[in-house]
C-alpha positions in Angstrom: 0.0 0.0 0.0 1.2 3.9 -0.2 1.3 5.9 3.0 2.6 9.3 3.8 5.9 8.7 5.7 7.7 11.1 8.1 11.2 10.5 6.4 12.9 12.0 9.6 11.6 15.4 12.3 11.5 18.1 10.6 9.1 20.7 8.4 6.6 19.6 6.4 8.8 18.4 3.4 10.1 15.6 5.7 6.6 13.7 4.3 7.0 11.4 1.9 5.1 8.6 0.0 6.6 5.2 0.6 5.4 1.6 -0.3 4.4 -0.1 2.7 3.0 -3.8 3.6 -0.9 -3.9 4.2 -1.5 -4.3 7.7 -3.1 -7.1 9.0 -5.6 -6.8 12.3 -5.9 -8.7 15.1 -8.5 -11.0 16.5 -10.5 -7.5 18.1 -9.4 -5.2 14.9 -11.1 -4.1 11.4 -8.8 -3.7 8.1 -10.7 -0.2 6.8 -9.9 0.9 3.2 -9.1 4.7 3.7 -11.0 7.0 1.4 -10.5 10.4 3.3 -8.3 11.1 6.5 -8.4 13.8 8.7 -5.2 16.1 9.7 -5.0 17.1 13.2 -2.6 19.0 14.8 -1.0 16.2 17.1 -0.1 14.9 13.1 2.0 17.8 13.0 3.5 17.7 16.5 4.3 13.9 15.4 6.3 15.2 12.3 8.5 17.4 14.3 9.3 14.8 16.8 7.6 16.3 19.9 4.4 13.5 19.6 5.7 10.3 19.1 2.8 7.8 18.9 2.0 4.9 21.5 3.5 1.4 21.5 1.7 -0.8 19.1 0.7 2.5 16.5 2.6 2.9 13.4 5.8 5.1 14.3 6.3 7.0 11.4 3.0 7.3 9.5 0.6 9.8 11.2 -3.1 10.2 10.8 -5.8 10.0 14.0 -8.8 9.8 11.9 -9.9 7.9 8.9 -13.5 7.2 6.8 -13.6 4.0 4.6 -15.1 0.6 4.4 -14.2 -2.5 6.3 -12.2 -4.7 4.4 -11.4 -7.4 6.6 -12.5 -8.6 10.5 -10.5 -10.0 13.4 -11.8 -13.1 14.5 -13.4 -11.9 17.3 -14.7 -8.8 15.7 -19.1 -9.1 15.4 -20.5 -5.9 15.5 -18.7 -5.3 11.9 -18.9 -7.0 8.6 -16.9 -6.6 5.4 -18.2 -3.5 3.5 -19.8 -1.8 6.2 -18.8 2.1 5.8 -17.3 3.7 9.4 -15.3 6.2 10.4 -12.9 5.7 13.1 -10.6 7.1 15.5 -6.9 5.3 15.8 -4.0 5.9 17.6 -1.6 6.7 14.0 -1.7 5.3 10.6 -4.2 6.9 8.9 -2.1 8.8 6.4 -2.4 5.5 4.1 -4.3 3.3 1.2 -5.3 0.9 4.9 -4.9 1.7 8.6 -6.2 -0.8 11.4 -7.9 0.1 14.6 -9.8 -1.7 17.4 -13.3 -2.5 16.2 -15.0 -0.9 18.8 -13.1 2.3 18.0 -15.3 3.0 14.6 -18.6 4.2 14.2 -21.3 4.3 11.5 -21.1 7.0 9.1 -24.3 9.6 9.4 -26.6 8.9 7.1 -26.1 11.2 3.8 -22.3 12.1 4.8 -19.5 11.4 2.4 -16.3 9.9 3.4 -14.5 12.9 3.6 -17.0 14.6 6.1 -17.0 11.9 8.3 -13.1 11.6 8.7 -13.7 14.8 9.7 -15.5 13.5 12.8 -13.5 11.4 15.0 -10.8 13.3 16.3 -12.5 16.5 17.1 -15.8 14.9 18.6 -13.9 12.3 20.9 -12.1 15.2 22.3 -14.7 17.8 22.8 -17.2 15.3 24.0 -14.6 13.8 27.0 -13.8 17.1 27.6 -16.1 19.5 27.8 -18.8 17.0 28.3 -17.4 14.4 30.4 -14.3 16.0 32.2 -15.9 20.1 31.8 -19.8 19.1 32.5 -21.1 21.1 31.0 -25.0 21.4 31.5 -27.2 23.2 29.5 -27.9 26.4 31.4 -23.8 27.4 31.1 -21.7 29.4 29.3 -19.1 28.0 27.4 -16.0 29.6 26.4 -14.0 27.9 23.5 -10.7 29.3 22.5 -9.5 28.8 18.7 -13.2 28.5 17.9 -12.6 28.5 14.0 -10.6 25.6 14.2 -11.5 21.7 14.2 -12.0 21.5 18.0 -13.9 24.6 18.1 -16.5 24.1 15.6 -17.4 21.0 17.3 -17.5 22.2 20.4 -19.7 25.5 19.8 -22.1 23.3 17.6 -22.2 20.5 20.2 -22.7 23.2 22.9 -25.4 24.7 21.4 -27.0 21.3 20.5 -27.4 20.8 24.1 -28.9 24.0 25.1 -25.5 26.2 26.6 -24.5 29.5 25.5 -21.1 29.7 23.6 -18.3 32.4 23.6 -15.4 32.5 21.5 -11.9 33.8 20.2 -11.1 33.8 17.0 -8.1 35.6 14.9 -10.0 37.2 12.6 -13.5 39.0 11.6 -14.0 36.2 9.2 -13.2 33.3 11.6 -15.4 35.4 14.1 -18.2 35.5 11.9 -18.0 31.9 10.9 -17.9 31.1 14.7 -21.2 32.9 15.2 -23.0 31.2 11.9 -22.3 28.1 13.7 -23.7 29.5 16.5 -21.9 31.0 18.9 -23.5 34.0 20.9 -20.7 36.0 20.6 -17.2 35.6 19.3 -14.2 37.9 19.9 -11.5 38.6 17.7 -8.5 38.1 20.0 -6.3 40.0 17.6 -8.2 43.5 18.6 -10.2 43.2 21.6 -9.3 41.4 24.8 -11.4 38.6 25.6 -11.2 38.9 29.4 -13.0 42.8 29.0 -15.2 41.7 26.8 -16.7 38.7 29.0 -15.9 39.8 32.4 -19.2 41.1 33.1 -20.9 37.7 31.3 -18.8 35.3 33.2 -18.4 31.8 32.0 -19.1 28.2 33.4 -16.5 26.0 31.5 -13.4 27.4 29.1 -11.9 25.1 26.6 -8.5 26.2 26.3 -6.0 25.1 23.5 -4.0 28.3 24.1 -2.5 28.7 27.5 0.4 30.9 28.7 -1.0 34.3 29.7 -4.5 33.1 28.4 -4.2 31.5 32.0 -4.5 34.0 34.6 -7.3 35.8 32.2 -9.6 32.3 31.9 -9.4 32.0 35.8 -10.6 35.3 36.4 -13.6 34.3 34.2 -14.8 32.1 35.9 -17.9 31.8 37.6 -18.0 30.4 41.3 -17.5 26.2 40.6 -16.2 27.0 36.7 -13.9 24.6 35.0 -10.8 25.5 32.6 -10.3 22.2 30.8 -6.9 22.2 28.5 -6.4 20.1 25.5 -3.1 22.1 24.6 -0.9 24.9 25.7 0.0 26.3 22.0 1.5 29.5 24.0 3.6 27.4 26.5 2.3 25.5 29.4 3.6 28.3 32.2 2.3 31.2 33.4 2.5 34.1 35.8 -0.4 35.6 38.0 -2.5 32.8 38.7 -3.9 33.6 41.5 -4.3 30.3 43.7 -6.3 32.4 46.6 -9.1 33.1 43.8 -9.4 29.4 42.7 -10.0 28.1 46.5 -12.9 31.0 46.8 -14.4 30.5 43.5 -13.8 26.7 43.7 -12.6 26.6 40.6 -11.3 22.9 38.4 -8.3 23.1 36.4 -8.2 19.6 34.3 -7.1 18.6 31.0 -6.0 15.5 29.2 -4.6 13.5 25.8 -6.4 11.6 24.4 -4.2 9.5 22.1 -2.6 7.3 24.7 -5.6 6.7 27.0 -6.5 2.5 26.6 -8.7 0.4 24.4 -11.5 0.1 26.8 -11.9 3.8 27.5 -11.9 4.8 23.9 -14.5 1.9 23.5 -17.0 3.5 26.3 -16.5 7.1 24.8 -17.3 5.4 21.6 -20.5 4.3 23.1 -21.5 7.5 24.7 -20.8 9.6 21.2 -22.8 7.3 19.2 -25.9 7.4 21.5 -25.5 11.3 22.3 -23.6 12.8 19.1 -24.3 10.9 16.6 -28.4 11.9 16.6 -27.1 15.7 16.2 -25.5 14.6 12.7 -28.4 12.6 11.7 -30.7 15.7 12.3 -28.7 18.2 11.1 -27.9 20.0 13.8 -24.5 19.6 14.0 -22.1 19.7 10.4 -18.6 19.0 9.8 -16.8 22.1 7.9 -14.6 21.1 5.5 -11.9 23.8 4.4 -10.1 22.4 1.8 -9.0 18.5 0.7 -5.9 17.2 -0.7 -4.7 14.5 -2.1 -2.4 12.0 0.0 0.2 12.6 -2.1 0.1 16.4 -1.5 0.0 16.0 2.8 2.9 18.2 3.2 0.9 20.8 1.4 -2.1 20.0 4.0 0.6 20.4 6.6 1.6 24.0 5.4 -2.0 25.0 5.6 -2.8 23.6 9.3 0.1 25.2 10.6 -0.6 28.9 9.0 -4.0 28.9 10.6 -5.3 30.2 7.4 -8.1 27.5 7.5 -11.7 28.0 9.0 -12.5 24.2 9.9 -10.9 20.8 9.0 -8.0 19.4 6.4 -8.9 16.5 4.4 -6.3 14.1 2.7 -8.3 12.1 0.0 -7.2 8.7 -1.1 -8.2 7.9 -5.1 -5.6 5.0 -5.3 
């Protein structure tokens, strides 16, 4: 089969197309024929050589995400059948003509969605739904605040948020992103580039943050919060340190600081988030209430070019690669 390689860390030109042996599941895996794969930025982290992936994942091809049909079954795989269209989240591999994954790692794709929306999916909905959902819980009479709200993560999140009844704030770096925020439905989104977001919501105050940003984004969320709030983190683009927190306001407010990574967690938790996405998330898609935004595809052979793109933060939603092979 083809897959995008990472030749060695390095910029985006490190990624090349190799030849590689199909790989074959295991008794509890699915085989899936890629058609579209989705680029996250823990890919890119992985191609400079700050990510590596977890024991048992491919080492050198990247991709979290993948849409495609089953081509083969594990022994002790029942719930899937040869054919059977899914999209799935894996732990690497997905940058290729065939990736495995656990079985009870994939889901159905919506009804009506092509391949390349629903690659678009896993990544993005796994995280927002342990996060904000499980690990920020969120209810519906809060306010949410997501940072980098034009991006993959953030379009879930303020259209999974307002599927379940909360209010939604966000930054974004531009007018355009900040108006694309809002179509999706966010009550208010602030372009972080000319206005600071702690002025602007100080006086609206804010349940749960979702915060990809950290550094002095820090001190800012914490004074945000409402009395009980929870900052959850899923990165710390602007470094993972930061002066003036003020510990003295968390134990008043009684305020949660949590985060996590998904990539690494274990087979049986990502088969229970599974479960809980397809019962709570999935009837969104199916009823239109939440879309995937797709900003641009590529072909596989053109990932570097997708890589370039993600890390400009040009884009206003999700990266395809496409796989016509």
């Amino acid at each position: 089969m083809k897959a995008v390689v990472i030749t060695h860390p390095g910029g985006p030109e490190v990624l090349e197309i190799q030849e590689r042996p199909i790989p074959d599941c295991k008794a509890d895996e699915v085989l899936i024929k890629v058609y579209a794969a989705g680029i996250n930025r823990p890919d890119v982290f992985q191609r400079k050589g700050n990510y590596p992936p977890p024991p048992g994942a491919p080492q050198d091809i990247p991709g979290l995400e993948v849409a495609g049909t089953i081509e083969k079954t594990g022994a002790d795989v029942t719930n899937w059948k040869v054919g059977d269209a899914v999209c799935a989240l894996l732990a690497g591999g997905g940058y290729a003509e065939y990736a495995v994954v656990n079985a009870q790692h994939c889901l159905p794709i919506p009804s009506g969605f092509s391949f390349v929306q629903a690659a678009s999916l896993p990544e993005t909905v796994y995280t927002v739904w342990h996060n904000v959902f499980q690990k920020g819980k969120l209810q519906s009479s809060e306010n949410l605040l997501v940072h980098g709200g034009s991006s993959g993560i953030g379009i879930t999140a303020i259209q999974l948020a307002k599927g379940f009844g909360a209010k939604v704030f966000a930054t974004a770096g531009s007018y355009e992103k900040c108006e694309a925020c809002v179509s999706l439905g966010a009550d208010l989104c602030i372009n972080y580039k000319k206005e600071d977001f702690e002025e602007v919501l100080k006086k609206e105050g804010v349940d749960v943050i979702l915060d990809m940003v950290g550094g002095d984004y820090i001190p800012k969320n914490l004074r945000l919060l409402r009395v009980d709030g929870r900052m959850v983190f899923i990165n710390t683009m602007k470094g993972n340190k930061a002066e003036g927190v003020d510990f003295g306001l968390i134990m008043k407010n009684r305020l949660t600081i949590t985060g996590s990574t998904l990539r690494n967690r274990d087979v049986t938790f990502k088969a229970e988030l599974t479960k809980e996405i397809l019962e709570n998330v999935w009837p969104l898609l199916e009823n239109g209430k939440f879309k995937p935004v797709i900003y641009r595809e590529f072909p596989l052979e053109e990932a570097a070019k997708a890589h370039e793109l993600m890390e400009s933060s040009d884009h206003i939603g999700k990266i395809i690669l496409t796989n016509s092979w």
